[in-house]
C-alpha positions in Angstrom: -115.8 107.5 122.5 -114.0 106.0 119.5 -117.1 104.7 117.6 -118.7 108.2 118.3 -115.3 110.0 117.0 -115.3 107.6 113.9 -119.0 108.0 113.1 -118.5 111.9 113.4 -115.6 111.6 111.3 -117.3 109.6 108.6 -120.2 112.3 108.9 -117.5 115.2 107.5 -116.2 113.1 105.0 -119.1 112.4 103.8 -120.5 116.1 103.5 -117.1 117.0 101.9 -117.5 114.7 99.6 -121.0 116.2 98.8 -119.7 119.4 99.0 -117.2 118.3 96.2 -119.8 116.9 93.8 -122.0 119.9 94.4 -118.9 122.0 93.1 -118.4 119.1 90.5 -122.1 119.4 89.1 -122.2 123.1 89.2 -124.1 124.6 87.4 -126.4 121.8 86.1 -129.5 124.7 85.4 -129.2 128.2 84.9 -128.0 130.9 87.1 -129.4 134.2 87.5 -127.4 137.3 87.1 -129.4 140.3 88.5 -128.7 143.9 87.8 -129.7 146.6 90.4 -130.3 149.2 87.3 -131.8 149.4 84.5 -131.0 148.0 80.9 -128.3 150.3 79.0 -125.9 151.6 81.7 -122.6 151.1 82.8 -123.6 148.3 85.5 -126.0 146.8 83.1 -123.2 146.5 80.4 -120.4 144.9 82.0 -122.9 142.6 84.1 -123.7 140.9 80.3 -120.4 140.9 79.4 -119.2 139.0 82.2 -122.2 136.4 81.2 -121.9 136.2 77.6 -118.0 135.1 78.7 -119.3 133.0 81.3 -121.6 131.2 78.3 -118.8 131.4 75.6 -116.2 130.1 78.2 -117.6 127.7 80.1 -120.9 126.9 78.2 -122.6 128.0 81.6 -126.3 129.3 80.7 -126.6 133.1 82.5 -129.8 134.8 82.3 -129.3 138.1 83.1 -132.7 140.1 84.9 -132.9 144.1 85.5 -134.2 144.9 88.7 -133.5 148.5 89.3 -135.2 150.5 92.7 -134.4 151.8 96.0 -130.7 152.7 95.0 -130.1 149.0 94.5 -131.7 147.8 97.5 -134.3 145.3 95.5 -131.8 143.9 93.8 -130.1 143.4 97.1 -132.9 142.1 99.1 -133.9 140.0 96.1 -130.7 138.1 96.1 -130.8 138.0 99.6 -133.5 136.3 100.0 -132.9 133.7 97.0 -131.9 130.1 97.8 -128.6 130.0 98.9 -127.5 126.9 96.1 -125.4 129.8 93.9 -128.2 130.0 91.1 -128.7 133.6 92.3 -125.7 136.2 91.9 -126.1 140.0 92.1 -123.8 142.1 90.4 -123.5 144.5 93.2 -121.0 147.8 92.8 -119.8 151.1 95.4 -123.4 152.5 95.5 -125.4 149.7 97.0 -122.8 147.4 99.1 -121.1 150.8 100.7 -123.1 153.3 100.3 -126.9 152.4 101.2 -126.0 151.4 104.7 -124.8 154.5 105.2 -127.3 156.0 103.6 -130.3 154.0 104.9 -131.1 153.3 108.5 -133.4 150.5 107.9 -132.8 147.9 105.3 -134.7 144.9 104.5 -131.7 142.8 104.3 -128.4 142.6 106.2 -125.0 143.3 104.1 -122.9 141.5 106.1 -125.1 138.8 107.5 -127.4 137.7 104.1 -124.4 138.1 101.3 -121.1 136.8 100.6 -119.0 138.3 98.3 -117.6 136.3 95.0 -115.1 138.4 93.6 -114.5 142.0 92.1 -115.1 142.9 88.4 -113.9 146.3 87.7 -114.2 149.7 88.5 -114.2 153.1 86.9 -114.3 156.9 87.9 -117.1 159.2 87.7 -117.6 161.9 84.6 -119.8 165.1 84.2 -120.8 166.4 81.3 -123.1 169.0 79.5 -124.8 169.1 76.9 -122.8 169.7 73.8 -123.8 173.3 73.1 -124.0 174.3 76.7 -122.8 177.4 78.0 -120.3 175.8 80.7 -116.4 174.7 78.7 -115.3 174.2 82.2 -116.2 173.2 86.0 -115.0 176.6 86.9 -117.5 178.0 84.7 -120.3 176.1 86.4 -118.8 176.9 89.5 -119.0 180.8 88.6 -122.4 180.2 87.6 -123.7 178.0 90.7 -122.0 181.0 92.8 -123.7 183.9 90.9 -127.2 182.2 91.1 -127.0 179.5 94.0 -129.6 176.7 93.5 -130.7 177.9 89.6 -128.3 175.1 88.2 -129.5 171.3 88.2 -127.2 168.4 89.0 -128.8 165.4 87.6 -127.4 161.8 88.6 -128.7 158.0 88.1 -130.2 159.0 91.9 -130.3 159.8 95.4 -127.3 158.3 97.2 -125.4 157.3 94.4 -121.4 157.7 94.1 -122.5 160.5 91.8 -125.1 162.2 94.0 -122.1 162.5 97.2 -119.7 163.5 94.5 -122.0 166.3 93.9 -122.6 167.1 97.7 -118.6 166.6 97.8 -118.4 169.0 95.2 -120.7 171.7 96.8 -118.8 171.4 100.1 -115.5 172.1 98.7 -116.2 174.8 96.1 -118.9 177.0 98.9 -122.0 176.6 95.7 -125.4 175.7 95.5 -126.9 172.9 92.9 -130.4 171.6 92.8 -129.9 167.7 92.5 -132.2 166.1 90.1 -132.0 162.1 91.0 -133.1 159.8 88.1 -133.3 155.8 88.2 -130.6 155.5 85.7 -128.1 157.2 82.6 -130.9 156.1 79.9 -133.9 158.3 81.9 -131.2 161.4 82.3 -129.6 161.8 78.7 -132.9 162.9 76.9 -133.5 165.8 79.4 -129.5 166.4 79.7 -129.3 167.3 75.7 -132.8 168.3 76.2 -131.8 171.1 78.7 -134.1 169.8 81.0 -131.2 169.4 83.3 -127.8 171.0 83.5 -125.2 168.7 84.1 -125.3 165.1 85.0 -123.1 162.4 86.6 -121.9 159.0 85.5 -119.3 156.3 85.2 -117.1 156.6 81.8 -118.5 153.3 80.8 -121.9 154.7 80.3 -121.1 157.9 79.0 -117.9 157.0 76.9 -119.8 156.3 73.8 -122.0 159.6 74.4 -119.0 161.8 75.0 -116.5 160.8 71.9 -120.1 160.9 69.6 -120.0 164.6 70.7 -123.8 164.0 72.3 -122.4 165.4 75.8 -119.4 167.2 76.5 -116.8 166.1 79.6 -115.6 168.7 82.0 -114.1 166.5 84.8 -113.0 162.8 86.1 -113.2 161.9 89.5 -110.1 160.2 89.8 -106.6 161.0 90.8 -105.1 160.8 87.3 -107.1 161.0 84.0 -108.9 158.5 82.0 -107.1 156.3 79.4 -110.0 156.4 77.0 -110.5 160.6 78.0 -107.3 162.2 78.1 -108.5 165.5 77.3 -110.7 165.3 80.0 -108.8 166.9 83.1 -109.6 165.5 86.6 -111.2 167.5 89.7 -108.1 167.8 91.3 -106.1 169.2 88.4 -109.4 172.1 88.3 -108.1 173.1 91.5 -111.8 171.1 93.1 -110.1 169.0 96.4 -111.8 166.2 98.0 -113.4 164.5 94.9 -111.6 161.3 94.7 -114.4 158.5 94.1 -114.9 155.5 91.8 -117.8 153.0 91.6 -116.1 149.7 92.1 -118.0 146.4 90.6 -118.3 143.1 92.3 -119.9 139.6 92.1 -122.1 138.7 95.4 -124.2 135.8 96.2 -126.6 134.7 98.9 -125.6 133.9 102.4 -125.2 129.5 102.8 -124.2 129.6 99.6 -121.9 126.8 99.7 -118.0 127.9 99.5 -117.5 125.7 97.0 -119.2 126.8 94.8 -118.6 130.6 95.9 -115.0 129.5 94.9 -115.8 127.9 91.5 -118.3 131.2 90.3 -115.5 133.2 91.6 -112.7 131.1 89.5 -115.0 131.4 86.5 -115.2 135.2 86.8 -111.4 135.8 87.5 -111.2 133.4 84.5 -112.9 135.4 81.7 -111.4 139.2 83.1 -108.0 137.4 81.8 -109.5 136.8 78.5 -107.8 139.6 76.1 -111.2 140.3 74.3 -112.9 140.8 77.7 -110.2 143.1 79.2 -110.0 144.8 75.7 -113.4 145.6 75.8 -113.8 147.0 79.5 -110.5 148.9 79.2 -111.8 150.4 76.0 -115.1 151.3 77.7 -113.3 153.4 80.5 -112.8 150.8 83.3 -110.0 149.1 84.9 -110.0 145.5 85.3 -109.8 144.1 88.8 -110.8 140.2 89.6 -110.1 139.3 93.9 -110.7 136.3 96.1 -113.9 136.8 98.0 -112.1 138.2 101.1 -110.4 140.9 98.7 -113.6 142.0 98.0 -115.2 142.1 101.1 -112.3 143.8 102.6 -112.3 146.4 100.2 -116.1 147.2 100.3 -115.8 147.2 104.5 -112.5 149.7 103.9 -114.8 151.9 101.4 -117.7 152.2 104.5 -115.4 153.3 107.0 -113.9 155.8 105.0 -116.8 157.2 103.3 -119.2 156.8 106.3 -117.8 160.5 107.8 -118.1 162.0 104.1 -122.0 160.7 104.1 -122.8 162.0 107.8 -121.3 165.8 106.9 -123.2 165.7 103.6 -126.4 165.0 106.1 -128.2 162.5 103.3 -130.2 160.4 104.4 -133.0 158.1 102.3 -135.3 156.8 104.6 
């Protein structure tokens, strides 16, 4: 048994010692960074912010690729089925990694089984607004309005089962209206028709609307978080609007295929946590409206898993369902 026992021993120390020089080398080509929505939104921005830090920081080359579609899901399944060698990361946030399999009852990819978290990012409450010279000052002005004509006002949001879209059914649920939900594929395809009046309201994170908002383009009527934005004090929350119930944030986070080897999992997530301490890179994503976060890998998964089970009775009583 010994020579067996010392040949099995050799074995691990030899793949540890791979694993180390794999960690070592990484990353000797570059890495993919893919978005699940298109160029110009919140997810988009703070996706190439974390990658021009990675490049400035570390010299690492990260070439960052928009694949928007099905709510996130190519993006997903894209990076699911990539090598598992950590050349492939996904920058993955609340609307695909907790709410699609609620949402979806058939995936082409398994959350749990094909993906391993890297580490959290950020995250950042929800906003509506209207268009600057629109009729509504205040959500109990749309809510009047939605009650005195139910279904005549639109409710547009970067699309079906988003954060924003149950915020809406949320919304609907607690204040006894009616909205027509317009889903669009991102903040960049909604704000024409928004100041357009194609649309009457519309839903997004403060990072993507920030800029829109204080360069009087749109005007805020309410945060989805329990206190009110830094970067929009004047904006009052649902809560203090006398709206219960509509507590929700989009939360970002780094993920990576399955088999990816841990080492490396830790040394991407290292790098990440690295650059959110820089003061320019928390200065710039406080400034647009988020708050910084950074985890372990198990932080993150725990949190996402926590997010399902608590939003997964929210999702069944709003009776959405995308497939």
């Amino acid at each position: 048994m010994r020579p067996i026992l010392q040949r099995i021993l050799a074995a691990a120390c030899l793949l540890a010692a791979g694993a180390t020089a794999l960690a070592q080398g990484y990353p000797a080509k570059p890495i993919k960074f893919i978005v699940p929505f298109p160029p110009g939104g919140g997810t988009d921005n703070l996706t190439r912010l974390v990658a021009t830090k990675l490049a400035d920081t570390l010299q690492w080359t990260v070439v960052v690729e928009n694949k928007p579609g099905a709510g996130g899901n190519l993006a997903l399944d894209t990076t699911a089925k990539a090598p598992a060698d950590g050349y492939t990361l996904v920058m993955a946030q609340t609307d695909n990694v907790v709410l699609n399999p609620l949402l979806y009852s058939r995936l082409t990819y398994d959350l749990v089984k094909d993906l391993v978290p890297v580490g959290l990012v950020a995250s950042g409450p929800a906003v509506l607004v209207v268009r600057a010279d629109s009729p509504y000052k205040t959500l109990a002005d749309v809510i009047a309005a939605a009650k005195a004509q139910p279904g005549h006002l639109t409710f547009a949001s970067p699309g079906t089962g988003t954060v924003a879209h149950l915020i809406s059914e949320l919304w609907q649920k607690s204040s006894g209206m009616k909205l027509t939900h317009v889903p669009y594929r991102g903040m960049a395809q909604a704000l024409p028709d928004l100041i357009g009046g194609q649309v009457d309201m519309y839903m997004g994170s403060i990072p993507t609307l920030q800029s829109h908002i204080q360069g009087g383009k749109v005007r805020a009527l309410g945060v989805t978080t329990a206190k009110r934005s830094p970067v929009l004090p004047n904006v009052p929350t649902y809560t203090e609007s006398g709206i219960a119930g509509v507590e929700l944030a989009s939360v970002w986070g780094v993920m990576a295929p399955a088999g990816t080897p841990p080492e490396v999992v830790s040394r991407v997530n290292a790098a990440v946590n690295q650059v959110l301490q820089q003061p320019d890179t928390r200065a710039k994503i406080l400034a647009s409206g988020a708050d910084i976060l950074g985890s372990t890998p198990k932080e993150m998964g725990d949190l996402y898993a926590a997010d399902r089970a608590r939003l997964a009775p929210v999702v069944r009583d709003s009776g959405t369902k995308l497939d």
